[in-house]
C-alpha positions in Angstrom: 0.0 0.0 0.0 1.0 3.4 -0.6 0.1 6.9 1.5 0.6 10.2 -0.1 1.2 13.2 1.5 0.6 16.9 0.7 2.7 19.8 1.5 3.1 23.7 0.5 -0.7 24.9 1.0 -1.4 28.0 2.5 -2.8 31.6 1.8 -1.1 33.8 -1.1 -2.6 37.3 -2.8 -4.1 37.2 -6.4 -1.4 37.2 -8.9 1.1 35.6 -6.2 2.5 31.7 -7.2 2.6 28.8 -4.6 4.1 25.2 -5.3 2.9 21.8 -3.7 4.3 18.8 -3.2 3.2 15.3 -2.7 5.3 12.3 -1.5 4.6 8.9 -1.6 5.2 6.3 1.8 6.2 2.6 0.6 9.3 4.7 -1.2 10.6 1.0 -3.0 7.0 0.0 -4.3 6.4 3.4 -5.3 9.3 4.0 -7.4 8.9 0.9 -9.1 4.6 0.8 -9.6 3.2 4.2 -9.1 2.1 5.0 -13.0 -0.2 8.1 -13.4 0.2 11.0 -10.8 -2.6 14.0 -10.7 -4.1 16.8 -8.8 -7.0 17.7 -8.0 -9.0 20.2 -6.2 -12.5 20.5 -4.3 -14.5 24.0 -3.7 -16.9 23.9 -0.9 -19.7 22.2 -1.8 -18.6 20.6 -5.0 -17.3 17.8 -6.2 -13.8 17.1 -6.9 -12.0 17.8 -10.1 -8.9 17.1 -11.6 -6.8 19.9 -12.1 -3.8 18.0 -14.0 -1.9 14.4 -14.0 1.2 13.3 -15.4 2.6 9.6 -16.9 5.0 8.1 -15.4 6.8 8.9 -18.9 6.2 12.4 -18.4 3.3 13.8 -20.1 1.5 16.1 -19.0 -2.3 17.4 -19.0 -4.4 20.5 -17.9 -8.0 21.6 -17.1 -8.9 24.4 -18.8 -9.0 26.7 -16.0 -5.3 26.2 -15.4 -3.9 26.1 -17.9 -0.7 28.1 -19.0 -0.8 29.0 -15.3 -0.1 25.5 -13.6 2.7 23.5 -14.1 2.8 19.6 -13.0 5.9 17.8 -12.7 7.3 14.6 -11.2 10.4 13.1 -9.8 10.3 9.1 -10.2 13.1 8.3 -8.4 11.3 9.9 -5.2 7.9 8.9 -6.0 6.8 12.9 -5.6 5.0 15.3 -7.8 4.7 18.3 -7.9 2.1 21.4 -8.9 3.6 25.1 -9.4 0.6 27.2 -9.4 1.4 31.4 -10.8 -0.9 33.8 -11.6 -3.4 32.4 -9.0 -6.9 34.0 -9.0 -9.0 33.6 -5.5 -11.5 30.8 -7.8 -8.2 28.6 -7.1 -9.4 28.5 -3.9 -10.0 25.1 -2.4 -8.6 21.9 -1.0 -5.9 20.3 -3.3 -5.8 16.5 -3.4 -2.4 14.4 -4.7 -3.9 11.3 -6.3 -1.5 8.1 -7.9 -2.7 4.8 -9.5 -0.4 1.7 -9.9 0.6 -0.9 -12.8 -2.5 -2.9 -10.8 -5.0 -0.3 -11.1 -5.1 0.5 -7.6 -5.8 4.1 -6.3 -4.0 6.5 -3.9 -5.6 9.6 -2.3 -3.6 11.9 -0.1 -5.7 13.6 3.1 -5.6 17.4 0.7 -4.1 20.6 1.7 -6.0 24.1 1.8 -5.4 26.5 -1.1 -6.3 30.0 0.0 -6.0 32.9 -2.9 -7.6 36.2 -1.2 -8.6 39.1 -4.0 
């Protein structure tokens, strides 16, 4: 089994840039099975969305709404990834989620971190 776990969330201004991370427990298994890696996000009383993933070969998709703004990334060999958010606009505002599947089909959550963009 794997645990993720989010770091980097906290309150910025409009127009200001944060970065997350996300690091996966199990370190061996997760070098070696962890395929897909995403984001997403949830706004009060909605349902979660994804914001972007990346293959474990390294590409990379957006939603809309972020595009050209976020940037997703990964580093295999420590089983983290990573979301570099500019340009944020207070409708970023939610609770960002690290999600990973494996080679198996099994699904990771992490517990979410608190985005805060005030106007």
């Amino acid at each position: 089994q794997v645990q993720l776990a989010e770091s980097g969330g906290g309150l910025v201004q409009a127009g200001e840039s944060l970065g997350l991370s996300c690091t996966a427990s199990n370190l061996h298994f997760a070098i070696n099975n962890l395929n897909n890696m995403r984001w997403y996000r949830q706004h009060p009383g909605k349902q979660r969305e994804l914001v972007a993933s990346v293959t474990r070969g390294g590409r990379t998709r957006y939603a809309d709404s972020v595009e050209g703004r976020f940037t997703i990334s990964r580093d295999n060999a420590k089983a983290t990834v990573f979301l570099q958010m500019n340009s944020l606009k207070p409708e970023d505002t939610a609770v960002y989620y690290c999600n990973a599947d494996d080679y198996a089909y099994s699904e990771f959550w992490g517990q979410g971190t608190q985005v805060t963009v005030s106007s």
